[in-house]
C-alpha positions as CSV (number, residue, x, y, z in Angstrom):
1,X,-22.0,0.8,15.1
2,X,-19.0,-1.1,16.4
3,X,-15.4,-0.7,14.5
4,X,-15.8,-4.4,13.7
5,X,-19.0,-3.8,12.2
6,X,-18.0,-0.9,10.4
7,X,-14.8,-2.9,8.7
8,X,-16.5,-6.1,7.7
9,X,-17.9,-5.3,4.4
10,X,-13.9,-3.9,3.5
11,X,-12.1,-7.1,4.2
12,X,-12.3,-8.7,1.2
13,X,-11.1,-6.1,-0.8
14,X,-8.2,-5.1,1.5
15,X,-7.7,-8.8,0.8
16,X,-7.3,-8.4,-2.7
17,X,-5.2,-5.0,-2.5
18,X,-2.7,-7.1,-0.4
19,X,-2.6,-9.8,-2.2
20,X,-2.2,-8.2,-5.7
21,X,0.3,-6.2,-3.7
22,X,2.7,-9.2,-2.5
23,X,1.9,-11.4,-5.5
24,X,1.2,-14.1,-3.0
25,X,-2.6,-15.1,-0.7
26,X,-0.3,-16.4,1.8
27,X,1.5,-12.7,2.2
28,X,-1.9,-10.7,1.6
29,X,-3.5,-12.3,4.3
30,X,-0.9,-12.2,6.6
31,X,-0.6,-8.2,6.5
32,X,-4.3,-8.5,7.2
33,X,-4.1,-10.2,9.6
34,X,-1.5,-8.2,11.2
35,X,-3.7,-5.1,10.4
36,X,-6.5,-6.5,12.2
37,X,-4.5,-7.4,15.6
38,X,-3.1,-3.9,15.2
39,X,-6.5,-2.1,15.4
40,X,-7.9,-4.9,17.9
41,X,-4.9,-3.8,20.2
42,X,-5.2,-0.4,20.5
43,X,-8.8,0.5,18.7
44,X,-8.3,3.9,19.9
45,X,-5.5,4.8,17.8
46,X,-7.5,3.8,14.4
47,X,-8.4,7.1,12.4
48,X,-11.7,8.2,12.8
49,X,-11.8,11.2,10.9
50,X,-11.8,9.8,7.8
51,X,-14.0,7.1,6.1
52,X,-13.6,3.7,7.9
53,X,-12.3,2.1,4.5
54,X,-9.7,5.0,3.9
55,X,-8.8,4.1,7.9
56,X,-8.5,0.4,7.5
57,X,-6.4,1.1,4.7
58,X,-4.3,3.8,6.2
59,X,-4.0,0.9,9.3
60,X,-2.6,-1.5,6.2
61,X,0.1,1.0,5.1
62,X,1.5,1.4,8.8
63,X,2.1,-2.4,8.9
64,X,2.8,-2.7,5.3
65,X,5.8,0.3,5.6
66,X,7.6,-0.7,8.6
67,X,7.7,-4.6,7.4
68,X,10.0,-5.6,5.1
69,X,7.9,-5.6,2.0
70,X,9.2,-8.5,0.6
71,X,8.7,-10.5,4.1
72,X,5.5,-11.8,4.9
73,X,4.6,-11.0,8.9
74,X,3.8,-14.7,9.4
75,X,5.2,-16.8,7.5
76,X,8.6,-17.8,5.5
77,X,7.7,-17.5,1.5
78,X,9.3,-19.4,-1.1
79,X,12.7,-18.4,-2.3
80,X,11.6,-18.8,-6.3
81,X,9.0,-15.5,-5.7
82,X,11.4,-13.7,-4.0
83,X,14.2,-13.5,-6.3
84,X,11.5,-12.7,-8.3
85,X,9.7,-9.9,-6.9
86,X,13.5,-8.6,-5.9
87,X,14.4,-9.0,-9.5
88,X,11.3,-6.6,-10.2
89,X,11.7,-4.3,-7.8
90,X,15.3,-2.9,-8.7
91,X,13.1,-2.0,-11.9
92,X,10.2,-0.2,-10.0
93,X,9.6,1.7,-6.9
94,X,6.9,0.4,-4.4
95,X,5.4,3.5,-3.9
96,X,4.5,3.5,-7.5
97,X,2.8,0.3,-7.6
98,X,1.2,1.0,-3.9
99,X,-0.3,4.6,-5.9
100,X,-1.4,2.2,-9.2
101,X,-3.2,-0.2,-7.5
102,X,-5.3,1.9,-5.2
103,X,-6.3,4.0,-8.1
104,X,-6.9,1.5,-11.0
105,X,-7.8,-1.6,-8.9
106,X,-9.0,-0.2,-5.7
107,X,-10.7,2.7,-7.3
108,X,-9.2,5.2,-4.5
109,X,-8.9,8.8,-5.8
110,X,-5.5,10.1,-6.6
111,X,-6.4,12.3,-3.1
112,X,-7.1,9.6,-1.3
113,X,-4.6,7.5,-2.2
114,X,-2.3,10.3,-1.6
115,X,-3.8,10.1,1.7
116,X,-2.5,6.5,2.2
117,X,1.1,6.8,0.8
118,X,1.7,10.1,2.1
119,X,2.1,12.0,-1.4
120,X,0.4,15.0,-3.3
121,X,-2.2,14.2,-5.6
122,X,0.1,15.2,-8.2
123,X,2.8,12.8,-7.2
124,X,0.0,10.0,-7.0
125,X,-0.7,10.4,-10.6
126,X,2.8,10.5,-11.6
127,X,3.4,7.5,-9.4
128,X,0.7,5.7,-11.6
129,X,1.9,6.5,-15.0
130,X,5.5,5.5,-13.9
131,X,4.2,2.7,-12.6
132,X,2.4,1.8,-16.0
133,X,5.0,2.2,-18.1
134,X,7.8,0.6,-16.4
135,X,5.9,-2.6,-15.8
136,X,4.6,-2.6,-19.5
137,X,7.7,-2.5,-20.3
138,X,9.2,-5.5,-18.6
139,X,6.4,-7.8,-18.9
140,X,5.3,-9.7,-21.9
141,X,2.9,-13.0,-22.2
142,X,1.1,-14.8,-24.4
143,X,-2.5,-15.2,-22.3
144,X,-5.4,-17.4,-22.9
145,X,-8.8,-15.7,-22.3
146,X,-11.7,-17.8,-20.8
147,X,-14.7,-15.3,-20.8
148,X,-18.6,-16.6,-22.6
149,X,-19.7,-12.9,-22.7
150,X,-18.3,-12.1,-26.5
151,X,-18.4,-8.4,-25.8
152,X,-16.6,-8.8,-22.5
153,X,-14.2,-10.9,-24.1
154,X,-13.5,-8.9,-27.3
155,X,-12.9,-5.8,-24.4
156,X,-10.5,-8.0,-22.7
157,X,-9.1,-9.3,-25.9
158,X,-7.9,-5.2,-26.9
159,X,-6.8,-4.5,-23.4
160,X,-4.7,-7.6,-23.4
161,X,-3.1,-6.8,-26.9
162,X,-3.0,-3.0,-26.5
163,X,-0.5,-3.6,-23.4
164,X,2.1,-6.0,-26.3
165,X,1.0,-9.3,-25.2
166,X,-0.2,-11.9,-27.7
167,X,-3.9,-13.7,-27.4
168,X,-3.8,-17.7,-27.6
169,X,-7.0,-18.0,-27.7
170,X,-10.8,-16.9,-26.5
171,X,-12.6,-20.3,-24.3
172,X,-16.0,-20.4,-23.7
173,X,-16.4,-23.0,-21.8
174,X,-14.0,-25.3,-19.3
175,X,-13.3,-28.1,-21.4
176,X,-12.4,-25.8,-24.6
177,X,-10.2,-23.5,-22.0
178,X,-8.0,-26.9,-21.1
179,X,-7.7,-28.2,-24.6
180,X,-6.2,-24.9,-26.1
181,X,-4.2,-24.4,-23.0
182,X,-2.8,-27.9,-23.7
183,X,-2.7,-26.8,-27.3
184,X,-0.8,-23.4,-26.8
185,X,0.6,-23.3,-23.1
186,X,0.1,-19.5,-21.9
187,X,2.0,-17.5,-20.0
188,X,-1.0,-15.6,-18.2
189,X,-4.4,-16.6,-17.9
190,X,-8.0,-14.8,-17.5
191,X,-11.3,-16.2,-16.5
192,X,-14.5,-15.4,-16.0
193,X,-16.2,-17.9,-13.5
194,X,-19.4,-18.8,-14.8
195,X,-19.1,-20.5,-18.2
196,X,-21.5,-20.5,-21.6
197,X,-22.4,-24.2,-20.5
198,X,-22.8,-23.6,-17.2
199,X,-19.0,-25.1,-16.3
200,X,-17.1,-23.3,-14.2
201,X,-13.5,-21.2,-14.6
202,X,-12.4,-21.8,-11.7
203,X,-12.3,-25.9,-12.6
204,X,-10.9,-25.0,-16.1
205,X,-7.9,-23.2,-14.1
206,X,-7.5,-26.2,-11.9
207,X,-7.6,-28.6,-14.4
208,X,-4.8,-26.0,-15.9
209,X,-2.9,-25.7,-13.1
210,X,-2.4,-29.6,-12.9
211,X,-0.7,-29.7,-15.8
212,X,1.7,-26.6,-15.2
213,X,2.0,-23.4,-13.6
214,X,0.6,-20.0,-14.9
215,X,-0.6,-16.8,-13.4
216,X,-4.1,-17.0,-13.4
217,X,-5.9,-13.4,-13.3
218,X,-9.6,-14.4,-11.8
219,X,-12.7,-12.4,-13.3
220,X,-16.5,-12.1,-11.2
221,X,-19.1,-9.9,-10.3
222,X,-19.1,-11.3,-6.7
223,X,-15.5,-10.5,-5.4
224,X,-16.5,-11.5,-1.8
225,X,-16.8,-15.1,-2.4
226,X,-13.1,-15.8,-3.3
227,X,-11.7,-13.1,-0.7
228,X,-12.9,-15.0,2.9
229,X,-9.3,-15.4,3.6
230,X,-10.5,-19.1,4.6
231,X,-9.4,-21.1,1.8
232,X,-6.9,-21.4,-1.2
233,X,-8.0,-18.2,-3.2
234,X,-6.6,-16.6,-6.3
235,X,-4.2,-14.1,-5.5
236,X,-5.7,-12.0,-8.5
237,X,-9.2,-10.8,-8.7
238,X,-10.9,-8.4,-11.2
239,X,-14.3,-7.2,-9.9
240,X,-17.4,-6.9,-13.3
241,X,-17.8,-4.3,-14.4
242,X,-14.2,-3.7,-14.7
243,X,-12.8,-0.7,-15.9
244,X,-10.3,-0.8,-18.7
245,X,-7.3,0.9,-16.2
246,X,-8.2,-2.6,-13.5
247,X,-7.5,-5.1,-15.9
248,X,-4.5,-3.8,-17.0
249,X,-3.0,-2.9,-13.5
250,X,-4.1,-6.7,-12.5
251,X,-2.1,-7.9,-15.8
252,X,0.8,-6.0,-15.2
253,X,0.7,-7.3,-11.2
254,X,0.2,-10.7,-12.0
255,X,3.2,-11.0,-14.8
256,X,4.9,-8.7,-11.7
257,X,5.9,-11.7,-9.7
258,X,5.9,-14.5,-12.6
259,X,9.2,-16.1,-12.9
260,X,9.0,-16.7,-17.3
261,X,8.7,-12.7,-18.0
262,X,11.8,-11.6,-16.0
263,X,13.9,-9.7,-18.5
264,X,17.3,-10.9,-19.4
């Protein structure tokens, strides 16, 4: 089967590692991009004894490490998200959000993550629970849940409070989403995509997002649709079923980068 072949299906979620990574589409899917040129250029150099997900990957981190990590490879980014994510980053290594993200959001084992970041197993898990507990530390919301499942949402619900943040509300549907984020402005927000009336998250959030700026953590059992790289896409994705350790490595990512939870 051709390389090309053989990558396809991984895109979209090397997609979503690199975005959740920069805190930005715009710098996701330009390291992607560069990735892909990279192996298109000299094929022969991409790692074929491994997995060709643990080799497009491995391609990533070569770009990713000798780039500036707060510099997108094509593209100026604002100044606002890069005082930011500089402002974060004297607080956390890289490394250890590289080593949370492939194992809680990626699903990588601590091996084969160790594999991409050059580390022990050992070290991967330590990176992780550094990680964790630094970046629960500094970040703090009040987030607005938009989720029609009621045992999805009541998961969601403890994950969200068991990390110190504070729930505005549970929405159901898009117009009851807007009117208590009108009611109660949040500082991070969750959604499902398809709605109890058939109304759709992703309109809640733009309807939101006309009135003001949040974070907005996306939820959906069919992850490819909103990772094409073709379009305006949320820069946060969780993938149903979720496991508790995604959702809370997304949050923690997505309050990363937001300019209201930047300690004093």
């Amino acid at each position: 089967m051709p390389l090309g072949q053989e990558l396809a299906p991984h895109l979209p979620f090397l997609r979503r590692y690199a975005r959740a990574l920069t805190g930005s589409q715009n710098h996701g899917d330009a390291f992607v991009r560069a990735t892909l040129e990279a192996i298109v250029a000299a094929p022969e150099a991409f790692p074929r004894d491994v997995d060709p997900r643990l080799g497009l990957y491995r391609t990533f981190h070569a770009i990713w490490s000798s780039a500036n990590i707060e510099e997108d490879p094509g593209a100026a980014s604002g100044a606002d998200e890069e005082e930011i994510a500089q402002a974060r980053l004297a607080r956390i290594t890289p490394l250890s959000r590289q080593a949370l993200l492939l194992t809680a959001m990626e699903g990588f084992t601590p091996e084969d993550a160790g594999y991409l970041i050059g580390a022990e197993p050992s070290e991967v898990e330590s990176l992780v629970a550094e990680a964790l507990a630094e970046i629960e530390r500094q970040t703090r919301a009040e987030v607005l849940i938009i989720e029609d499942e009621p045992i999805i949402a009541m998961d969601i619900e403890t994950i969200v409070r068991d990390l110190g943040h504070t729930v505005t509300g549970v929405a159901v549907t898009r117009d009851e989403a807007v009117a208590q984020a009108m009611a109660r402005r949040p500082g991070l927000v969750l959604a499902d995509i398809q709605l109890a009336d058939d109304s759709s998250g992703i309109d809640a959030v733009k309807d939101i997002l006309a009135e003001f700026n949040v974070p907005v953590i996306f939820i959906t059992a069919f992850p490819e649709r909103l990772l094409t790289g073709e379009r305006p896409e949320p820069t946060f994705l969780i993938t149903k079923p979720f496991q508790r350790s995604t959702v809370k490595a997304a949050i923690a990512q997505a309050l990363f980068f937001d300019k209201a939870t930047i300690p004093a």
